[in-house]
N, C-alpha and C positions, 0 to 999 in steps of 0.2 A: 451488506457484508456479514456474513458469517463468522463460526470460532470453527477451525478447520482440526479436528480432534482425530486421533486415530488409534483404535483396538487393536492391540498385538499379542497372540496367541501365543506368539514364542519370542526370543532376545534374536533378534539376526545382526549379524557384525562382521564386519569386514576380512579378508586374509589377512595375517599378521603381515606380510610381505607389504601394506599397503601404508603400513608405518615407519617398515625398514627405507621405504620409499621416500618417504616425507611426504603421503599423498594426503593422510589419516593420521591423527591425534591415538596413541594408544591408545586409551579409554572404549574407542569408537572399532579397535579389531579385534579378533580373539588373541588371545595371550598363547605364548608358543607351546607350551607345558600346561598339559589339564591335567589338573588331580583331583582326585576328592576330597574335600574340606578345605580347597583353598576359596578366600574371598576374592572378589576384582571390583575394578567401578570400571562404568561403562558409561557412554555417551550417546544421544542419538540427537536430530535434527528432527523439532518437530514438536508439538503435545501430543503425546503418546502416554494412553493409557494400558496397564498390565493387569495378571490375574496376580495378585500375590497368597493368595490360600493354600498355595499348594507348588509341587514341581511344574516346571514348563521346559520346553526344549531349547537347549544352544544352537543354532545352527549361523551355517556362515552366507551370506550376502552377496550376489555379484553387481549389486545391483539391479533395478528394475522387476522385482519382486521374485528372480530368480534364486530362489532358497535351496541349499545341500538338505540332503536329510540329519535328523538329530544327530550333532555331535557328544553332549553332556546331556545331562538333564539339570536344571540349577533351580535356584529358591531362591527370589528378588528377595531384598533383606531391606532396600531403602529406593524410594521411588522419588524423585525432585524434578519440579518443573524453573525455569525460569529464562530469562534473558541475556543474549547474548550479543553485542552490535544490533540493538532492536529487532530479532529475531527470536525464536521460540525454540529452546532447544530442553528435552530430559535426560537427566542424569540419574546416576542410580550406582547400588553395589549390590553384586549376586554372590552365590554362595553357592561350587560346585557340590551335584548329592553322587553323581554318578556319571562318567567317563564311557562311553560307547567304542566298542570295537568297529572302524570304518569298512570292516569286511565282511560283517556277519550282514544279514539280510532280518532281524531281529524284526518285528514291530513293539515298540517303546513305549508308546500315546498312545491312546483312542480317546478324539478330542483332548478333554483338560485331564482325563484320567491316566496316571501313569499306570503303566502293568509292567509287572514284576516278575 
């Protein structure tokens, strides 16, 4: 048996629609209002490791590793791992730096470098 760990390049989280649902735990979708400089805590299922040195992308989740392109760009501010009903869940709080227009064709990233 193994320790089952996972690298994540960017925060991927669910439609907010999926907490108006009661499918999803707020934490775990995006919040409906992105601004810059607001904080959030977020949730994920799993030991999930992040880059915190730097910006990384918001994007949204349909699951099955089907990622939207960047919505925000945010700055992980607090990374927690722990247990949940003997499973492994992380938690965390981000810090939006910059809101993306969902119509421009922009490139954001290249890799972990943000461009400006």
């Amino acid at each position: 048996m193994g320790i089952q760990v996972e690298f994540n390049p960017d925060l991927a989280l669910r439609n907010f629609s999926e907490c108006k649902n009661s499918n999803r735990k707020k934490e775990e979708c995006i919040p409906e209002n992105l601004k810059a400089g607001q904080i959030f805590e977020f949730l994920k299922k799993g030991l999930r490791n992040y880059w915190l040195l730097g910006e990384i992308p918001l994007v949204e989740t349909a699951g099955n590793q089907q990622l939207s392109r960047p919505l925000a760009s945010i700055v992980l501010l607090e990374v927690t791992h722990f247990l949940l009903d003997k499973e492994p869940y992380t938690k965390g709080r981000y810090k939006i730096t910059e809101v993306f227009n969902p119509k421009d064709n922009k490139i954001h990233f290249d890799g972990f470098n943000r461009l400006k």
